[in-house]
N, C-alpha and C positions, 0 to 999 in steps of 0.2 A: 531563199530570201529575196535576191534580186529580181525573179518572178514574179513574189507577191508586190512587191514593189510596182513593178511594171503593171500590173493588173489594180491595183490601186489607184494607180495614175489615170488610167484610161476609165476603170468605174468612175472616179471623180470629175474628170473630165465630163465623160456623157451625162452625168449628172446635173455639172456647169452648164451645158452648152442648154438643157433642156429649159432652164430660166426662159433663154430670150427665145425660144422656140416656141415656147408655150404660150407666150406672149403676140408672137405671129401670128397662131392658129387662134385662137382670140380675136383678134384686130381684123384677121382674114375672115372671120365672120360677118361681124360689118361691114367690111366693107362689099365683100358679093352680096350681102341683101340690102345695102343701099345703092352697088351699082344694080342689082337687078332694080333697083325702085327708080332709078331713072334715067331707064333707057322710055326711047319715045315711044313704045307700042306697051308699056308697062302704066306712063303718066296717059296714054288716051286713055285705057281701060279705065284708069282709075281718075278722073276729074279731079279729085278734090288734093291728090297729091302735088297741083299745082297752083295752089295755096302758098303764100308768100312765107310764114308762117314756118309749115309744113318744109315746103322746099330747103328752105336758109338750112331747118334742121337735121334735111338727109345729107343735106351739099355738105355742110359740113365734117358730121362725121363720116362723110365719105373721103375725106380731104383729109381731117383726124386719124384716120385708122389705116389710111395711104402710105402717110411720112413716114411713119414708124419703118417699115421697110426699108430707107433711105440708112435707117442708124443701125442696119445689125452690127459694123465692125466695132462701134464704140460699144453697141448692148455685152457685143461678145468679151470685149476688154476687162467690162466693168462683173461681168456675172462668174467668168473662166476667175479671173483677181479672186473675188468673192468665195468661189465654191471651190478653191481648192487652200486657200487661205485655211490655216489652224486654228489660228485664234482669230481675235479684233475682226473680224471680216469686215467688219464697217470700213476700215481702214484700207484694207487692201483693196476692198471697191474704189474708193476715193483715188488712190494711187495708181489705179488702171485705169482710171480717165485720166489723171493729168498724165501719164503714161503713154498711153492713147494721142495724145492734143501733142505730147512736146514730138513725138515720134513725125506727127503730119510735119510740123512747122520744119522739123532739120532736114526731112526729106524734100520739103522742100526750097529750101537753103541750099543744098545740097546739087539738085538740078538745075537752082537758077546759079551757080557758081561759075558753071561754063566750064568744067573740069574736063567731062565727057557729054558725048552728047546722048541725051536720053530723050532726041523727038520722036522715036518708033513707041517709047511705052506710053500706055495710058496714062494719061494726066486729066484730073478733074477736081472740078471744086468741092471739098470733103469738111463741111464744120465752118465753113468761109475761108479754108485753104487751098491753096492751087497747088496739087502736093502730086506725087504717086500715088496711085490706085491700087494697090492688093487687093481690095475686098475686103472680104470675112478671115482672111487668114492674116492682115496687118492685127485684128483684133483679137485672135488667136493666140498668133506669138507675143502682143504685149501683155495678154492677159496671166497665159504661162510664167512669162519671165517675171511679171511683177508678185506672181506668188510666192516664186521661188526665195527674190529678195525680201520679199516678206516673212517670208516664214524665217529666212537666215536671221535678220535683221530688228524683227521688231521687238525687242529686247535684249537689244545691245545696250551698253551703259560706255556712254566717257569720261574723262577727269570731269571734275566737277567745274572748270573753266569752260567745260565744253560742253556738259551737263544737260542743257535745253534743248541742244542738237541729237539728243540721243532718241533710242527706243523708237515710239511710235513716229518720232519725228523725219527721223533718220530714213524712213521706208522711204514715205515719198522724193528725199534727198536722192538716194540710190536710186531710185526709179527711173526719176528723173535723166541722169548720167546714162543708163544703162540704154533710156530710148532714143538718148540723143543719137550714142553707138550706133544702136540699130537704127535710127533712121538717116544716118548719115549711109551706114551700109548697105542698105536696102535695095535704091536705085539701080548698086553694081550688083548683087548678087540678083535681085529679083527676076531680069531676063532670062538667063538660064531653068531658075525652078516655075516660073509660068510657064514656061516652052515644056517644061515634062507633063505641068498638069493639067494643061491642053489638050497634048500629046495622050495622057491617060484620059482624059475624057472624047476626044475621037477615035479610041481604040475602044471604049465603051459603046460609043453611037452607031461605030461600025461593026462592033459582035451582033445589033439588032434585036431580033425577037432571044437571043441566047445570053447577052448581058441583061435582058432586061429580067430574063427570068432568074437570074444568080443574085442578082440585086436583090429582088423579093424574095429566094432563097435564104440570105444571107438574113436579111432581115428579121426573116420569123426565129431561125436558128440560134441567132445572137442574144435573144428574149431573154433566157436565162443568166446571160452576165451582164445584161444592161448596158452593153455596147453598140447594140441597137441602133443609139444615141446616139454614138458618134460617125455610124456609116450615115444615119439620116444626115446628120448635120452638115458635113460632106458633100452629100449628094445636091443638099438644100441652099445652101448659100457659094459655096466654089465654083468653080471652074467645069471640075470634072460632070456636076449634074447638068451642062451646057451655058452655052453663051450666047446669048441675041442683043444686038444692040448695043453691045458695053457692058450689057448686065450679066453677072455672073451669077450661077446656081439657079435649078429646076423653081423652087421655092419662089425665089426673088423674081424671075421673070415672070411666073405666072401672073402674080399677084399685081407687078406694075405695070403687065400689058393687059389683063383680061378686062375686056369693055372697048380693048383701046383699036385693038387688032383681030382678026378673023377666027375664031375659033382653034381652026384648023392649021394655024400658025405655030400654038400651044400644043401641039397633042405631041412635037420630041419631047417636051419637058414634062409633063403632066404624066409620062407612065413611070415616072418613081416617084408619085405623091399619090393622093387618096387614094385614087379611084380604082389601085390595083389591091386595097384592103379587102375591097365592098363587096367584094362577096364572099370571101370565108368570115370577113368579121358578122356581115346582117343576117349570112346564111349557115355557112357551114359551121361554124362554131356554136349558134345558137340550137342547129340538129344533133351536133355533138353533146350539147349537155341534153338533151329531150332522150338518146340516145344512155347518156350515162344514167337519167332519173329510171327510166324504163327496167335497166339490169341492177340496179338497186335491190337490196332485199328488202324488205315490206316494213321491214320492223325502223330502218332509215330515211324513207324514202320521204317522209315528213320533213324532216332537217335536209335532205341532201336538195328538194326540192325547192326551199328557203334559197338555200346557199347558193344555186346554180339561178335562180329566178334573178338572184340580185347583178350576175356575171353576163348575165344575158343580156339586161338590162343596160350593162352600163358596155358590153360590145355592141348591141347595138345600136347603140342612141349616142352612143359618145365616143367609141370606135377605141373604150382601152378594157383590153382582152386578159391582162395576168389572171385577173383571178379565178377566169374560164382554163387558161394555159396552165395554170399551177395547178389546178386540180387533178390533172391526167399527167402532167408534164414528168414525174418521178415517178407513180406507180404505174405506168405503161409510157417508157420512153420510143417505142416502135413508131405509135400513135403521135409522136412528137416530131418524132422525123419525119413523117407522112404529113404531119400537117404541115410542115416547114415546104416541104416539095410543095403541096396545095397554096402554101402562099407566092410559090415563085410562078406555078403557073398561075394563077391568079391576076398577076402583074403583068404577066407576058399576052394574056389572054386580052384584057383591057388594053393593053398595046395595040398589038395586031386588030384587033376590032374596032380600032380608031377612037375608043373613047377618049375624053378632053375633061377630065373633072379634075380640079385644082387643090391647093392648099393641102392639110396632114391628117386631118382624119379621116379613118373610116366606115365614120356613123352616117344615121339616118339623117344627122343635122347637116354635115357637107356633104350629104347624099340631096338633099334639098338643093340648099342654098346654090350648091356650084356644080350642079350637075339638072334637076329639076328644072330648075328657074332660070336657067343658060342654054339660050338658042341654039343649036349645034353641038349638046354635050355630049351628042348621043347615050345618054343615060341609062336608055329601057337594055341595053347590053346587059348592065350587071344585074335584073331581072332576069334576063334569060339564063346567064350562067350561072347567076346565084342558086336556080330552082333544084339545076344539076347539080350544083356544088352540097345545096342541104342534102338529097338525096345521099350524093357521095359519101359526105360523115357521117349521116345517121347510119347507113348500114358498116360502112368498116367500125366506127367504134361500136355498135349494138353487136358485133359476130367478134370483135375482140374481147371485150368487157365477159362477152355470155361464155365464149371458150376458156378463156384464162379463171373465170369464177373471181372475177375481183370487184371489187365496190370504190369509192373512194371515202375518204374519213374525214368524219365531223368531227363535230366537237360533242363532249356530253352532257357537257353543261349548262344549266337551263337558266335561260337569262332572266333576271332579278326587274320584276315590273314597278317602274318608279312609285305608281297609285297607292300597291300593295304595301311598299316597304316607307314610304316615308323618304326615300332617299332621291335628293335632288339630281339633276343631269351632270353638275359641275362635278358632285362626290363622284359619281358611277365614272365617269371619265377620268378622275383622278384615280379610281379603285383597279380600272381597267389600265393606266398610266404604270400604278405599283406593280401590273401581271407582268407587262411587259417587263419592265425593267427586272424584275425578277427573273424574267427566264433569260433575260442576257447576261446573266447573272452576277445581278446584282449594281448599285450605284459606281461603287470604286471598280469595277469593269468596264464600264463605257469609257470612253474618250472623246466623241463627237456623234452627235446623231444629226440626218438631214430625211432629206426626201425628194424624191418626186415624183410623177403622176400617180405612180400607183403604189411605189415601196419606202418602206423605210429604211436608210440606206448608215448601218452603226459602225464604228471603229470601236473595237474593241484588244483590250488587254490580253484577254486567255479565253482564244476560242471554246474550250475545251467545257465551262463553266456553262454553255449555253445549253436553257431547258428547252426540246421543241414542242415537249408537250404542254408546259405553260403559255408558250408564245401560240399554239394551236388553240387555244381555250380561248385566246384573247381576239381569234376571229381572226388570226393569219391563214391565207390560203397556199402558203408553201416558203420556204426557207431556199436561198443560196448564197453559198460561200465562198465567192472570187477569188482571194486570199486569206489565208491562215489568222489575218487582225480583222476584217471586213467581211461585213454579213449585210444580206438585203432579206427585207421582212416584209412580204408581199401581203399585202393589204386592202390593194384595188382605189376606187374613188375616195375611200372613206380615210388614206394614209394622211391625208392634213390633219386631220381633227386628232389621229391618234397621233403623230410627231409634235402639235404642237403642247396635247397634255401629258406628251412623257419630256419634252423641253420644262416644261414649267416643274414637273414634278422635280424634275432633276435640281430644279432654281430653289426648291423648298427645304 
């Protein structure tokens, strides 16, 4: 029990963290195609981008989609609250910002006391406080702890003299108290655990070409428990992904120096972001399924070709791979660890070859954006290894698939065309809302359903209820079970649309 527990924790967690991550990768769009729009050999070319007009509108959301970088600790506060909160989440959002804010203020109360002296730690202005600097992991641990009182807390009841103060009210009360604690704390302990996570990230710098490649190792391996999440997150906003300037995590730096600084300034931080995806996700994955359609038997190859076009599609244009991974990932696990090794050398190979392509995807679109359109990305690398790389999986999966005699599995069932039946998009989505829920068997089974980018991610009562073959009819491309109450219902691009109509059905 205390296992599933623990694996609970950290599913929800990388779940949490992916909110404001996703929201990065987003914002870091615009903003590399509007710093590409104006740099000066980008406005010659193009005359008319210097247009009053025109200009105000790139400045801006280049300036817009900048800041956002500036708030991961309080994004992390308010989504970690959020996503791991039971109930009310609205609430426990609300309670990790003010959580967040009273934390800055005592810590910095704290240091201006004159207690000790704390002029070696970073001190800067956070929210318009001149406070201690953590980073991402001040937003981390108030995020955690204010769940925690939440979930304790928010349905507590007092005398009825006390009555107002109770329940929902009561969270932000504790919160409050609890971040004073910690930020009064903080100052004294924080010395010590930055000096380790430092220490862990120059022991990282210094393994070289052999961390980088356990990094991408680790990464692709993790796929199946959705912990992924939490090594990226890690790597992306702390310490341990390095430090320039004050800024901490691979993530963070690139984003608020690229344009500012030499390319070549970025390439320590830049080999645990995109650019060590791009070529198993735009190459080798894509020959892996051309590969799996090819050893199909004849009588599938129509649906498995469907199925695999849309996986392709969405690895390589948008750089998210489950539903290509889930396809092979259980019926040929060999092929899983092979690929996992292919993603570490991947990473390490973009290292050593000096590529500099930024930000967390890796599609054709941050294959553009920040690598294409960026002087010095050295880009045409992942061309050259990707050619090798398609080659490489098409033949191992095409000699594994052909020797073992295996196929992967569709579904049977033949999709109901709206014209034909009469029947609206909102019914089908709802009709498709009822499969699911059904195969998690059933309404009074669930406890909490979420999402994100690509799965649907359920609490449930009694694993045991759950149908896979219903949930496979409904267009899931593979099932895992972290813990013995928690299941992830791998879905690919399309997971919003079906979480938000098996939420609603659930409302009905």
């Amino acid at each position: 029990m205390k296992k599933n527990k623990i694996m609970d924790f950290f599913s929800a967690l990388g779940r949490s963290l992916m909110m404001p991550i996703a929201t990065l990768a987003a914002c870091g769009i615009v903003l590399g195609l509007t710093a590409a729009l104006l740099k000066p050999q980008v406005v010659q070319a193009l005359p008319f981008l210097q247009v009053t007009g025109i200009n105000f509108l790139i400045t801006t959301l280049n300036k817009a989609s900048g800041v956002v970088f500036t708030l991961i600790p309080v994004l992390f506060a308010i989504s970690i609250a959020f996503g791991l909160a039971n109930e009310d989440k609205e609430v426990a959002a609300f309670a990790g910002f003010i959580g967040y804010y009273t934390f800055l203020a005592t810590s910095a109360c704290m240091i201006n006391a004159g207690f000790l002296d704390f002029s070696s730690m970073k001190i800067s202005s956070i929210l318009g406080v001149e406070t201690l600097d953590m980073g991402a992991v001040a937003g981390m641990i108030i995020g955690i702890l204010t769940a925690v009182l939440h979930n304790k807390y928010h349905k507590i009841e007092f005398p009825v003299a006390f009555s107002f103060y109770g329940g929902k009210r009561f969270v932000a009360l504790a919160v409050i108290l609890a971040s004073t604690v910690a930020g009064v704390v903080s100052p004294i302990i924080w010395g010590p655990v930055s000096a380790v996570i430092n220490a862990i990230g120059n022991m990282i710098a210094q393994a070289g070409a052999l961390g980088v490649f356990i990094f991408g190792f680790l990464e692709r391996l993790l796929i199946p428990t959705g912990l992924h999440h939490v090594l990226n997150g890690i790597f992306r906003t702390t310490a341990i992904g390095g430090v320039y300037e004050g800024v901490e995590g691979c993530l963070n730096i690139f984003l608020q120096f690229v344009g500012k600084v030499d390319m070549a300034t970025l390439e320590p931080f830049t080999k645990f972001l995109g650019q060590g995806k791009m070529p198993f996700m735009m190459f080798g994955l894509p020959a892996a399924a051309y590969a799996i359609y090819k050893t199909s038997p004849e009588e599938k190859k129509p649906k498995v070709k469907a199925l695999l076009l849309a996986g392709v599609a969405a690895s390589m244009v948008s750089g998210i791979t489950e539903p290509l991974e889930f396809s092979f990932m259980f019926i040929a696990p060999p092929l899983f660890l092979f690929h996992s090794v292919m993603g570490g050398l991947s990473f390490m190979l973009m290292s050593v070859l000096g590529v500099v392509i930024g930000n967390t995807g890796g599609g054709l679109i941050d294959y553009l954006i920040w690598g294409v359109f960026q002087q010095g990305s050295r880009w045409y690398w992942v061309i050259i290894v990707g050619v090798f790389y398609a080659v490489i999986y098409y033949v191992v999966f095409y000699q594994y698939f052909s020797r073992k005699n295996i196929s992967i599995d569709v579904s049977d069932e033949e999709d109901e065309e709206t014209e034909n039946t009469g029947t609206s998009l909102d019914d089908k989505k709802m009709k498709k809302a009822s499969m699911v829920v059904e195969g998690l068997g059933g309404i009074d089974n669930i406890l909490t359903v979420n999402n994100c980018i690509s799965r649907l991610r359920v609490d449930l009562k009694d694993m045991s209820l759950v149908n896979e073959e219903i949930l496979k009819k409904t267009g899931s491309m593979g099932i895992v079970k972290p813990s013995e109450t928690h299941i992830h219902v791998i879905y690919g691009p399309q997971v919003q649309s079906v979480a938000d109509a098996v939420k609603a059905f659930l409302k009905l």
